[in-house]
N, C-alpha and C positions, 0 to 999 in steps of 0.2 A: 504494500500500500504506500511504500513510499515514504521519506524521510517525516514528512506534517502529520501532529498528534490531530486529530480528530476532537471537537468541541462536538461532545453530547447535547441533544435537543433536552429541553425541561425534563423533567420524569425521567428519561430514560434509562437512568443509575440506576432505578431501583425495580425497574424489569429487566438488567442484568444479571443485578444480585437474585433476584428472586431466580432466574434461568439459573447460574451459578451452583447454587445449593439444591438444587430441583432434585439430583440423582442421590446424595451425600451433605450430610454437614460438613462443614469445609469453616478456616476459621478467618479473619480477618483477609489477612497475607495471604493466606491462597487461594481466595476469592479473586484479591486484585492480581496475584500471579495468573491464575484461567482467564480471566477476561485479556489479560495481556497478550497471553500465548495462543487462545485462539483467533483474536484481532490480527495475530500477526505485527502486534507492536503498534498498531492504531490506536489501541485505547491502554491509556494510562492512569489509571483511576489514583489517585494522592490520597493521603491518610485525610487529610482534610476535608475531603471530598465524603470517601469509602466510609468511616467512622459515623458521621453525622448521619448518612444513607440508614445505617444499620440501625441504629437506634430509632431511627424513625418507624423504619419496617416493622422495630420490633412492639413500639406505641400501637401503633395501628393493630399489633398482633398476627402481624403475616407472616410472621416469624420466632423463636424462639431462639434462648440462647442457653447452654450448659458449658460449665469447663469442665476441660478434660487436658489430658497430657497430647502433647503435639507430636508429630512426628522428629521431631528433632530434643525431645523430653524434657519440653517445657510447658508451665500451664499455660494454655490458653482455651478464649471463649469461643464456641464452637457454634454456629448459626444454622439452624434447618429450620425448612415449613413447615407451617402451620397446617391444617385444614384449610382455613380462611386464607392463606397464602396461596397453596396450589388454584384455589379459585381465582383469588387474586390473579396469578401469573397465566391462567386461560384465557381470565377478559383482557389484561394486557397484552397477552400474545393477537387476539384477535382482532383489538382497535388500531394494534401495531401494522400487519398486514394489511388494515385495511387503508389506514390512513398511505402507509408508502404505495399501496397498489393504484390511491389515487393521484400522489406523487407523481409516479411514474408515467402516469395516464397522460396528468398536462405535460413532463417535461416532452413527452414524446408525442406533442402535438407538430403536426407537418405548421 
């Protein structure tokens, strides 16, 4: 994608993370680690960013958080859905496609 980080639209950090944790709890750091690695280095999500995201998620209750030991045997807090998350992250995924599907519609007007 190219040397230029990518400026996420409003929202969209937080139908990452929800995508992120979908399969596994995963904890801060390798949350922003996957979204890096499968962007391809697009997207770079900053503690400044990724932290406040989390906590929000977790308000709303679309997400839960437990500590546990890390993979490298340190504690840390460990983020998976909710219920109301995986919902969450259906209607996001679906307003998501539809909004870029219409996107796409006008860029790709003659």
């Amino acid at each position: 994608m190219g040397d230029k980080k990518l400026e996420l639209p409003q929202g969209t950090l937080d139908l990452l993370i929800l995508k992120a944790i979908e399969l596994e709890p995963m904890h801060g750091w390798s949350i922003s680690e996957r979204l890096q690695q499968v962007s391809r280095d697009a997207i770079q999500v900053q503690q400044g960013s990724l932290y406040p995201a989390l906590h929000r998620l977790e308000r709303h209750g679309w997400i839960k958080a437990k500590w546990a030991m890390s993979e490298n045997n340190r504690r840390a807090k460990y983020y998976e859905l909710t219920v109301k998350g995986r919902k969450q992250l259906a209607q996001e995924t679906s307003d998501w496609a539809r909004l870029t599907g219409a996107v796409n519609e006008i860029l790709g007007m003659a």
